[in-house]
N, C-alpha and C positions, 0 to 999 in steps of 0.2 A: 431587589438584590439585597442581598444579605450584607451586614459590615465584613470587612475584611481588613489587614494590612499590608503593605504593599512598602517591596523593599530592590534598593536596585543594585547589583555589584558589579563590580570592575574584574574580580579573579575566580578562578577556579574553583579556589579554596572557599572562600567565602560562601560561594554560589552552593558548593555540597555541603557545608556546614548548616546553611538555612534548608538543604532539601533532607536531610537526616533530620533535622529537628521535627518537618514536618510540611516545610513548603513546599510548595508546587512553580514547578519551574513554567515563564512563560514569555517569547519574544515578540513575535507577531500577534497573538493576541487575538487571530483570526475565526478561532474554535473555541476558546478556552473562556473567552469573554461572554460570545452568546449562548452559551451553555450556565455561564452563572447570571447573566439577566433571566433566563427561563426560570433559573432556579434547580435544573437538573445538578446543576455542582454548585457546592458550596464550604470553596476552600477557605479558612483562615486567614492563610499569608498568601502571596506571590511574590518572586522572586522574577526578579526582571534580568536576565542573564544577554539581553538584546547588545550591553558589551562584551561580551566576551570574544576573545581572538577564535571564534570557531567559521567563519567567515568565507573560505579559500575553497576552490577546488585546485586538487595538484594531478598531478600524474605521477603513479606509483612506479621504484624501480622494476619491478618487474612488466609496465606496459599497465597498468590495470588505472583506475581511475577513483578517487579518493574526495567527497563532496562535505565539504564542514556543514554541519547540524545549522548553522546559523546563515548558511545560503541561502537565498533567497529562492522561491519558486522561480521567477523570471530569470534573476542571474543564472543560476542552472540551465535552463533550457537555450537562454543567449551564448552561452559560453561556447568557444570554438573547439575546447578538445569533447565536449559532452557532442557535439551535436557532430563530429566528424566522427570519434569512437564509439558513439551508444547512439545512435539518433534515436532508438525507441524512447529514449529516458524521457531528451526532449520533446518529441512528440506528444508522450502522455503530460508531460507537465502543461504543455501549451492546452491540449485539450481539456484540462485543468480549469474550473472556478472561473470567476472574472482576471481580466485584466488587472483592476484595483486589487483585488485579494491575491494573485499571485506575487504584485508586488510587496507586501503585507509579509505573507504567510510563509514562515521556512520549510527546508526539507525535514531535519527533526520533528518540527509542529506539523507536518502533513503525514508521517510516518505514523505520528501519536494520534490524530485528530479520531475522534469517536462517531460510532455511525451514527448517521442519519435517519434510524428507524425512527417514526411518527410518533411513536409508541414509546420509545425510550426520550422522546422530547416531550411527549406531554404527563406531567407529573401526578395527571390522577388517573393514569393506565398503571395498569399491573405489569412491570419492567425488573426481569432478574439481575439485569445488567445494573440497573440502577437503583435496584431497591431485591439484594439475596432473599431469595424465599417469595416473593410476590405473586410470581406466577409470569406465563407469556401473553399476553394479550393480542401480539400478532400470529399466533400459530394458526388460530380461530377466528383473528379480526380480516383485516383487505391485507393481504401480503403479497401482493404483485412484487414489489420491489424486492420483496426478503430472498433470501440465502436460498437456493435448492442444493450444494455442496458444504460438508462441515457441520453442520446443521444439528441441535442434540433435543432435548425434550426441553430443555432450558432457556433454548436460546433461538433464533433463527435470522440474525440481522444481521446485514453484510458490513463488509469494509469497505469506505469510501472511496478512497483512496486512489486516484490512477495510477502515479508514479511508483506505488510500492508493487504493482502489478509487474513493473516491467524492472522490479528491484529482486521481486522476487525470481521471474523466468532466468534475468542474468547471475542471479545466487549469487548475490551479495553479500556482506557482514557491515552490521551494527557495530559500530566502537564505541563502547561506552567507559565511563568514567566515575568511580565509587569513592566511597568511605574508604573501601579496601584493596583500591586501586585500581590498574585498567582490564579491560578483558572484551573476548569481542563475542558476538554471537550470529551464528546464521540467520541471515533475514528469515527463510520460512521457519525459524524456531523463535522468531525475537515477535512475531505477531500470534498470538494463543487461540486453538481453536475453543468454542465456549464450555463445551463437555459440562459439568456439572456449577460450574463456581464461572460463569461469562460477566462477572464483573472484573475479574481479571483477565487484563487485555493483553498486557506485552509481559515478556519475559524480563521487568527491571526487579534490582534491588530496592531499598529505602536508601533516599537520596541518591539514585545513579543517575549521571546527564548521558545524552546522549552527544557525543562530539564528533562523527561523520558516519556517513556510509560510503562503502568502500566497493567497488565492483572492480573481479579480477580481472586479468588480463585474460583474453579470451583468442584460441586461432583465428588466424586470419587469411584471406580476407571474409568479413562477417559483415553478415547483411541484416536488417531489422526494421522493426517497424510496429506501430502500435495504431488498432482499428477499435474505438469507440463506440457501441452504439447506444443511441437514448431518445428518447421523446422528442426532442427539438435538439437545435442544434447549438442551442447559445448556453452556457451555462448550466447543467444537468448532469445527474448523477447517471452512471452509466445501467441500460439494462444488463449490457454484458458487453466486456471488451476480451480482446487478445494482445498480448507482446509476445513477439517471436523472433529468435535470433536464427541464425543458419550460416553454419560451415559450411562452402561447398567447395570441393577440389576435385579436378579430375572428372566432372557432371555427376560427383556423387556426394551426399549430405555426411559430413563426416561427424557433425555435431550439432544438436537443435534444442534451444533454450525457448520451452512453452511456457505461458501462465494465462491464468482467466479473470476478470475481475467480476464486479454486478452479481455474481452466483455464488460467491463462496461468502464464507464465513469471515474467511482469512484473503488474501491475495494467492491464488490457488493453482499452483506448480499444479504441470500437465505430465509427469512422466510416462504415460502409458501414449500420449502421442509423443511424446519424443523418441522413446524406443521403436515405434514402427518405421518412425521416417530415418534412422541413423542406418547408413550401410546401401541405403537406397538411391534410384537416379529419381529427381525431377516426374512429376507428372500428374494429370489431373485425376487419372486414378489413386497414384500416392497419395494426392491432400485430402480427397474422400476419405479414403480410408483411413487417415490419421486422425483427420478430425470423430469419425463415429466413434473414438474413443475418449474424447472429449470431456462427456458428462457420466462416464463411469463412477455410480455410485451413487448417484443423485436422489434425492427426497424431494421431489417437487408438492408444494404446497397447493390449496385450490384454485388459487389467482396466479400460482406462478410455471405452471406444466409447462408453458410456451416458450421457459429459457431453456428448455434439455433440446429443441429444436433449434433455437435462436443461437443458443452458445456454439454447438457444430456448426454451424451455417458461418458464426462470424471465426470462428477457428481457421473452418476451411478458406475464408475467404482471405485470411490472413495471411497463412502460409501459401495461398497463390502471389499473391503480390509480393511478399518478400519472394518467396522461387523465384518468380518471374526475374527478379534485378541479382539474383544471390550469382 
């Protein structure tokens, strides 16, 4: 590990004033840390922002649900209005890492945390994400796990992430916090697909913090749910999952919030099966058919063909189980 210094504050102010200089914000410490033991990062400074009042989930006046940056993954998921209003949130967060690391690890440090390609951890592979201009080394190396969505000449390594899967399906916003004050951004525009320059990940300024994500208020009554699938069952990053919300009224789908994880690049909005099932009743023809448009688009890789089947399969299996209760 490389030297560094290491600085802790109490306010806002403080906290942006050392992220403009040049630090690197960090609370839980869950990602940021073993990524600088490997040596893949090697920031300067860190700025421990682990006091800051960003803490709370509330409930927005308009119904909608408002989770501070410095939640905890557990707190989130235990919390009564997340798990009565979104259960997908909590779902994906429980199917989330360890025990010990959920307690650790925030919602802003799980939104940020960086992928898991093998490739982009080991530092004498050829990694664009980690080293611009180097080359891919998983395009060509064993890429079962990588991206077949999103996907550029650059880059092909997924998002980790489960909770932002089902941040994205419910179209969320990022609130963030500058130099130059606040502003918020759409979660599918706040994670960057890699196009040419995939060392640039999220859409922040220099020194902006992140201070909650915010999911709107949504009709009701809505049904959800989030299906992981992966190699074992304990701790594992996902082949491909689904979160999927559903308006039903009247036995008809008035509104459905899709997203995919394991495949994309990014946390990867489904609009082309939302559009099929919206206007629609219930059935096991519907979810077929919504789901074959699942992997519209897709680049599968030579180790990874098996997710453009996989991913349909756990789509449809998704939207049966939430229908079934919607």
């Amino acid at each position: 590990m490389y030297p560094f210094s290491y600085t802790k504050v109490s306010g806002t102010g403080a906290a942006l004033a050392a992220g403009r200089r040049g630090g690197r914000y960090i609370a839980g410490g869950t990602t940021l840390v073993d990524l600088m033991r490997e040596t893949v990062e090697r920031p300067e400074t860190l700025v421990d922002i682990s006091g800051l009042p960003l803490g709370e989930v509330t409930v927005t006046e308009r119904g909608g649900l408002r989770i501070g940056a410095l939640v905890t993954m557990s707190e989130a998921a235990a919390h009564r209005k997340v798990r009565t209003l979104y259960p997908v949130v909590s779902e994906a967060l429980e199917l989330s890492a360890s025990a010990q690391l959920r307690n650790m690890a925030t919602i802003g440090g799980n939104i940020m945390q960086r992928t898991r390609c093998t490739y982009f951890r080991d530092v004498t592979a050829a990694c664009n994400k980690r080293e611009p201009g180097s080359g891919c080394a998983a395009r060509e190396g064993f890429n079962r796990m990588h991206a077949v969505l999103g996907t550029s000449d650059s880059c092909v390594a997924t998002h980790p992430s489960d909770v932002a899967v089902a941040f994205a399906a419910l179209e969320a916003t990022v609130h963030l916090l500058g130099p130059d004050g606040e502003r918020t951004v759409p979660f599918t525009d706040f994670l960057l697909r890699p196009g040419s320059s995939p060392d640039r990940e999220q859409a922040l300024r220099r020194g902006e913090l992140i201070t909650a994500v915010e999911i709107p208020a949504l009709p009701r009554p809505l049904k959800s749910g989030y299906l992981k699938v992966r190699d074992r069952q304990s701790y594992e990053f996902a082949l491909t999952s689904a979160a999927v919300a559903l308006h039903v009224r009247g036995g008809v789908i008035r509104e459905a919030k899709v997203a995919a994880g394991g495949v994309g690049t990014v946390p990867w909005k489904l609009p082309a099966v939302e559009q099929r099932l919206v206007g629609e009743r219930p059935s096991e023809a519907l979810w077929a058919a919504a789901a074959a448009r699942a992997a519209e688009g897709a680049r599968p890789l030579a180790h990874n063909r098996f997710k453009v089947e996989l991913l349909q399969r756990t789509v449809e299996r998704q939207l049966r189980i939430v229908g079934e209760n919607a």
